[in-house]
C-alpha positions in Angstrom: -0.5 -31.7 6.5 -0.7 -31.0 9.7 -1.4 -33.7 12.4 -2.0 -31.0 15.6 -4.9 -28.8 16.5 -3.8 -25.9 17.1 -1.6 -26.0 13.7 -4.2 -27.0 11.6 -6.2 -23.4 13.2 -2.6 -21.8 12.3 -2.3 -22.8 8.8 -6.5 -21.1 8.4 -5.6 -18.0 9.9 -2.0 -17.9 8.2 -4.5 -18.6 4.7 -6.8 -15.7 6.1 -4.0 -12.9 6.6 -2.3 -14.0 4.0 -5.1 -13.2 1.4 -6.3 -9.9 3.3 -2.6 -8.6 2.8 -2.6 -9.3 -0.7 -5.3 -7.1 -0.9 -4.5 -4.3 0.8 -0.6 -4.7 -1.0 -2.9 -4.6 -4.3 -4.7 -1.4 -3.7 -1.8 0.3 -2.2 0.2 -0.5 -5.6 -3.2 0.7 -7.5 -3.3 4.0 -5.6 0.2 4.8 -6.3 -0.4 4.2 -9.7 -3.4 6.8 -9.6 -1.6 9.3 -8.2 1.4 9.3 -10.4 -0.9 9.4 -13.5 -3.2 12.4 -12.2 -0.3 14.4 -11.0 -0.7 18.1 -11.6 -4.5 17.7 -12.0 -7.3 18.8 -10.2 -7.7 14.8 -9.1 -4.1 14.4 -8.3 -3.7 16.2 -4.9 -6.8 13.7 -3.7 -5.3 10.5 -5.0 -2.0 11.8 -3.4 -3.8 11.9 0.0 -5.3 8.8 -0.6 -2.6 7.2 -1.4 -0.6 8.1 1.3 -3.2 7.6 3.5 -3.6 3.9 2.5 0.2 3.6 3.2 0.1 4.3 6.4 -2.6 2.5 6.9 -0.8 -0.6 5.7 2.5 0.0 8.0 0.1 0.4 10.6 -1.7 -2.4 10.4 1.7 -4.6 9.9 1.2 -4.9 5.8 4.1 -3.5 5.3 7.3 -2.8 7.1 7.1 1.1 8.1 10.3 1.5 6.4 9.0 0.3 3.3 5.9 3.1 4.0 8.4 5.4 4.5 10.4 5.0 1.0 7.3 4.4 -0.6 5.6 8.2 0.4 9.0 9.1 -0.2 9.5 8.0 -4.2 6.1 8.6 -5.0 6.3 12.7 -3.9 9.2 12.7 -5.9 7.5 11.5 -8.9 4.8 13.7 -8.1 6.9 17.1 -7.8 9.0 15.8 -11.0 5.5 15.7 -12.9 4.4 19.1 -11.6 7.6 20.9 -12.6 7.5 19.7 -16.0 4.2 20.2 -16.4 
């Protein structure tokens, strides 16, 4: 535990961030997940959007790397134009 004041305010904000990433790393996974499943449907081009939206979002806000982002958008419109071919 730390002994300084300006750690101890370190290790709260660290515990803040820390959970608010988690989030935002959960919904992006959740989205994705959306938007593969509702490919080719009426519902699928909006989840797409969302989803990519919320990815960018994340690499903006420092969530995730935007090289991550980038591969991320990247796999999941390949999924998405696999689905809509076979479909």
């Amino acid at each position: 535990m730390a002994n300084i004041k300006s750690q101890i305010k370190r290790n709260i904000t660290n515990e803040k961030r820390a959970e608010r990433n988690k989030a935002v790393r959960s919904e992006l996974k959740t989205r994705v997940k959306s938007a593969t499943k509702t490919a080719g449907t009426d519902d699928g081009a909006a989840a797409l959007r969302l989803a990519i939206k919320r990815i960018d979002k994340a690499a903006a806000k420092g969530v995730i790397h935007p090289n991550k982002a980038a591969r991320t958008k990247s796999r999941l419109m390949h999924k998405i134009n696999l689905a809509t071919v076979d479909a």
